[in-house]
C-alpha positions in Angstrom: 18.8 54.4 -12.8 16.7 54.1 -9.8 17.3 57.0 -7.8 15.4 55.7 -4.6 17.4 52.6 -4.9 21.0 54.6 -5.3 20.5 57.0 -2.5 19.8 53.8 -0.1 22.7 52.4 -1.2 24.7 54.7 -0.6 23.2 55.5 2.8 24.1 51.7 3.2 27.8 52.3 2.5 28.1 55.4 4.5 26.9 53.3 7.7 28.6 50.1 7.3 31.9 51.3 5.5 32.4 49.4 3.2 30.6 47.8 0.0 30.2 44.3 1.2 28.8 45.5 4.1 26.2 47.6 2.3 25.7 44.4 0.2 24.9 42.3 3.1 22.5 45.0 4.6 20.7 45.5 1.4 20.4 41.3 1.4 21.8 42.3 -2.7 24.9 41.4 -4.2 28.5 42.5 -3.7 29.0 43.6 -7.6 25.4 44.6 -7.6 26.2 47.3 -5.2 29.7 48.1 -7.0 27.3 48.6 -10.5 25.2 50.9 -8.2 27.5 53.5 -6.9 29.7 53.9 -10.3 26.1 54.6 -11.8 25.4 57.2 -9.2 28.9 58.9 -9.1 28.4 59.1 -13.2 24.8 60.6 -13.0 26.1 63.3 -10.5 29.3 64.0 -12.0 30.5 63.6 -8.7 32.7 61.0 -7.0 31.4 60.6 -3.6 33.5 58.3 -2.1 37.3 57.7 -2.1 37.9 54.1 -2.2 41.3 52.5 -1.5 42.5 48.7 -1.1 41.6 49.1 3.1 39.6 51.8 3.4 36.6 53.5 2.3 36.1 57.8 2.9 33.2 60.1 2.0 34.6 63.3 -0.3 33.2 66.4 1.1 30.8 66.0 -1.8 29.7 62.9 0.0 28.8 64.1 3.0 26.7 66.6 1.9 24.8 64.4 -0.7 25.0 62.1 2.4 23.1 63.9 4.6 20.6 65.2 1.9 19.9 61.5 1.2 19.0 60.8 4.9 16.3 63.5 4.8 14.8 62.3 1.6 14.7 58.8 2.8 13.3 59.9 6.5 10.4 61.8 5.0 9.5 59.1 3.0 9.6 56.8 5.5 7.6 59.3 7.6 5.3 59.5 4.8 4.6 55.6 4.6 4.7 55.1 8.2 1.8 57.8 8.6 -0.2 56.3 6.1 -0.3 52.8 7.7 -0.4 53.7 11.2 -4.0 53.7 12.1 -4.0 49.9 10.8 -0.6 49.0 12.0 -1.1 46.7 15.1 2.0 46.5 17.6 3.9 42.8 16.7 6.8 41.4 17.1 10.5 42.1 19.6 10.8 45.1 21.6 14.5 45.6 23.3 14.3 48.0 26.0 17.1 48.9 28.8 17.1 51.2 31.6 19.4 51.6 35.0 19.0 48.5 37.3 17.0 50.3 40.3 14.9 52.9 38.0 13.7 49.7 35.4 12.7 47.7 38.6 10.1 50.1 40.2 9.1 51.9 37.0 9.6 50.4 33.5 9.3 46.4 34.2 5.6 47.3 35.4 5.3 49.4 32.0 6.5 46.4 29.9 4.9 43.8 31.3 1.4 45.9 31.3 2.7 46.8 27.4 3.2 43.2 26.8 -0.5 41.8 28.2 -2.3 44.7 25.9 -0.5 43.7 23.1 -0.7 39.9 22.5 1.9 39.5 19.0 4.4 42.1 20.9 7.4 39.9 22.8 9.8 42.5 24.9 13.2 42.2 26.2 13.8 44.4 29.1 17.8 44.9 30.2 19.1 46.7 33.1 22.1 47.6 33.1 23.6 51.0 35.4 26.3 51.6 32.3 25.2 53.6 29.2 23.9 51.0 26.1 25.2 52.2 22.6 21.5 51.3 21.3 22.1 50.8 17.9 25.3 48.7 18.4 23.6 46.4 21.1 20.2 46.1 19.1 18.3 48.2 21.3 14.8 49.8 20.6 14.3 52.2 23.6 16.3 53.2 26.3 15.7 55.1 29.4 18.6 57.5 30.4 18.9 59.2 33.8 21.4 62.4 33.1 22.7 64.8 30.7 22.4 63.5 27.1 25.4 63.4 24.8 24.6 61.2 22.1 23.1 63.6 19.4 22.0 60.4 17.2 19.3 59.9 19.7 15.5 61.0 19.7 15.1 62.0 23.2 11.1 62.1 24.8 11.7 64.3 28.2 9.6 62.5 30.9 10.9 64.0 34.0 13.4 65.1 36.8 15.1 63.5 39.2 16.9 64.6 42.1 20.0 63.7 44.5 19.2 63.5 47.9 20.8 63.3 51.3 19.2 61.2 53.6 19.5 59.4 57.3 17.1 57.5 59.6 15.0 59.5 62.1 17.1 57.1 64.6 20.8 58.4 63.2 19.4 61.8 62.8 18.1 61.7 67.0 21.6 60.2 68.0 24.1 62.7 66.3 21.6 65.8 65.2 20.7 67.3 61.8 23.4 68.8 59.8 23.1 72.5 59.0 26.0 72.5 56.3 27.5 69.8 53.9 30.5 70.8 55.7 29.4 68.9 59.0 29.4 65.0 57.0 33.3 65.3 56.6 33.5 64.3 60.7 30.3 62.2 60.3 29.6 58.4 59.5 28.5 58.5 55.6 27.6 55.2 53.7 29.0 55.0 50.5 27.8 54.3 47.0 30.7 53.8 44.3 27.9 54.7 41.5 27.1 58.6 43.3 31.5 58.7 44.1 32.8 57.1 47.3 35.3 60.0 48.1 33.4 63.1 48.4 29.8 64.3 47.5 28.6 67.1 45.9 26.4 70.3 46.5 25.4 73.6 45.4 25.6 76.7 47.4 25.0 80.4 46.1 25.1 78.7 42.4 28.2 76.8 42.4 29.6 72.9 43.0 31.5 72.2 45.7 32.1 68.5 47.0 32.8 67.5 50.8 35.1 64.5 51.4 33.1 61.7 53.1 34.1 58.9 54.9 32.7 55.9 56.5 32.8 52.5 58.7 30.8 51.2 55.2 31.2 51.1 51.3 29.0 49.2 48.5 29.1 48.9 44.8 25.4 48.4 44.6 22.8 50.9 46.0 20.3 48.2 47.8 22.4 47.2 50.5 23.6 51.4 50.9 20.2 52.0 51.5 19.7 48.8 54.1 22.5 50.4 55.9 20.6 53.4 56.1 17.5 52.5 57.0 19.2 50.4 59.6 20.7 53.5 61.1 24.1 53.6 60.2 24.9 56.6 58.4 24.3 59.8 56.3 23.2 58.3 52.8 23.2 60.1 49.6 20.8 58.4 46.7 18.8 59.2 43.8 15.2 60.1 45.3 13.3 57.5 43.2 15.7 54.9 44.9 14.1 56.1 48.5 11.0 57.4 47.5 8.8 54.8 49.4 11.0 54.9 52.1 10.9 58.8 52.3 6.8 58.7 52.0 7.0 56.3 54.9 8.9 58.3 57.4 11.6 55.4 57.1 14.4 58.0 56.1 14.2 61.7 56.4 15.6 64.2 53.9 18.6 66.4 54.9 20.3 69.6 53.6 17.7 70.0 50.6 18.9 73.8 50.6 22.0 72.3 49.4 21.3 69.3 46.6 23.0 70.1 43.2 20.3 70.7 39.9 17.5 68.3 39.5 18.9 65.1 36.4 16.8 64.8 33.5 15.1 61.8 32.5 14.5 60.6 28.8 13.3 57.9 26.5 15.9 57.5 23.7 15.3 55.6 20.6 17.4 55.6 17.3 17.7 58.7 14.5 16.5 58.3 11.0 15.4 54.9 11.8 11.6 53.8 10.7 9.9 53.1 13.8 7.3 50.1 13.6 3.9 50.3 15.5 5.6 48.6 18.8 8.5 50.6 19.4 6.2 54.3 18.5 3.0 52.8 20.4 5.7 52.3 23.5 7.3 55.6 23.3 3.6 57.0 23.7 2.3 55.1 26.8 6.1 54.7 28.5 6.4 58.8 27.9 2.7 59.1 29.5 3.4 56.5 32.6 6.7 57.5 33.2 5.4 61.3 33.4 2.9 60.0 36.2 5.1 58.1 38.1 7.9 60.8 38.0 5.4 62.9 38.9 4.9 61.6 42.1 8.4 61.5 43.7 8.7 63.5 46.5 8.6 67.0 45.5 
């Protein structure tokens, strides 16, 4: 028997959950993969997966030889992919997706400058301000702004960002610079449904607490929030790499920093136990090192 062979077919039926499936993703045949498992089960002495009429289900046996096989076939991997990378040039599709806003400014100038270095690698950047399930969209990289809660994912720190409050120099000269979060429940506050509509949030002595906000204006996109804004019209709360230019400007003017909840973390994401080819590793490396830079340089 070909142990290599077995423990990637059963990794195969573990992920798709079922045997045709595996079949399909091995590009083998249906009682090819049948022939394969029985001879596995019979050389451990083990049956490692219940198998009913609708349903497959790992024993507890399973799922330990399960994750033993992952590790094996990762280090290999590993092994081959270290041996070839030096000669590996980056070729082929590369499916990245970040927020809207943040893969404007910063990663659609990393990709395209990716994409004239390397002339065999094609990308596909999408922006999207939802989370992408990476591996069931067929995505390569991700950029995530927030708290991580995927464990499946490698995550490459690459910064901080933080949520601001902000106002013109011309709102803040007609009504005066708040002291307190307290003082925007009686002022005019422009609204973003993606940082909540209702009420905003801020720290104090350690702790959360939120101040209901209300306002003449509300958007479902940040752009036209920050028009508003910068037009004068109200107390604005944002992300600060979405005002960053207009902060460095003198265009907006930061308010209550004393107050702003905990800086969000910023992270590539790529797949687990996936073999990476040269695009998607040579990315991670100058997206990780840009992205550092240009975080870097929000204001502080």
């Amino acid at each position: 028997m070909d142990k290599l062979r077995a423990m990637q077919t059963f990794v195969a039926i573990a992920d798709g959950g079922s045997l045709t499936a595996a079949a399909k993703a091995l590009d083998s045949s249906l009682p090819a993969v049948v022939r394969t498992l029985a001879a596995l089960e019979e050389h451990l002495k083990l049956r490692l997966i219940n198998r009913t009429t609708r349903r497959l289900s790992l024993t507890e046996e399973g799922r330990t030889y399960l994750e033993s096989c992952r590790h094996i076939l990762a280090a290999l991997d590993e092994a081959e992919t270290a041996l070839s990378a030096q000669q590996s040039e980056p070729a082929g599709t590369l499916t990245i997706t970040a927020p809207v806003l943040f893969g404007q400014l910063h990663v659609a100038p990393i990709v395209t400058g990716f994409v004239q270095r390397y002339e065999q690698v094609k990308c596909r950047l999408m922006l999207h301000d939802r989370v992408v399930n990476l591996l069931e969209e067929g995505v390569d990289v991700g950029v995530r702004i927030g708290a991580l809660s995927d464990s499946s994912l490698v995550a490459q720190p690459v910064g901080d960002i933080r949520r601001v409050a902000v106002a013109s120099p011309e709102f803040l000269a007609r009504h005066g610079v708040p002291t307190h979060p307290d003082e925007l429940s009686a002022a005019n506050c422009l609204r973003f449904t993606g940082l909540g509509s209702a009420s905003w949030t801020f720290h104090e002595d350690g702790r959360a607490f939120t101040v209901p906000v209300s306002g003449k204006l509300e958007f479902n996109q940040v752009a036209p929030t920050i028009d508003a804004c910068l037009a004068g019209l109200g107390f604005g709360v944002f992300l600060s790499y979405q005002v960053a230019a207009h902060l460095a400007a003198g265009r907006l003017r930061l308010v209550l920093e004393a107050f702003e909840p905990p800086p969000r973390p910023v992270n590539l994401v790529y797949p687990h136990a996936r073999l990476l080819p040269a695009r998607t590793r040579v990315f991670v490396a100058e997206a990780k090192r840009e992205l550092k830079a240009r975080l870097g340089g929000l204001p502080a």
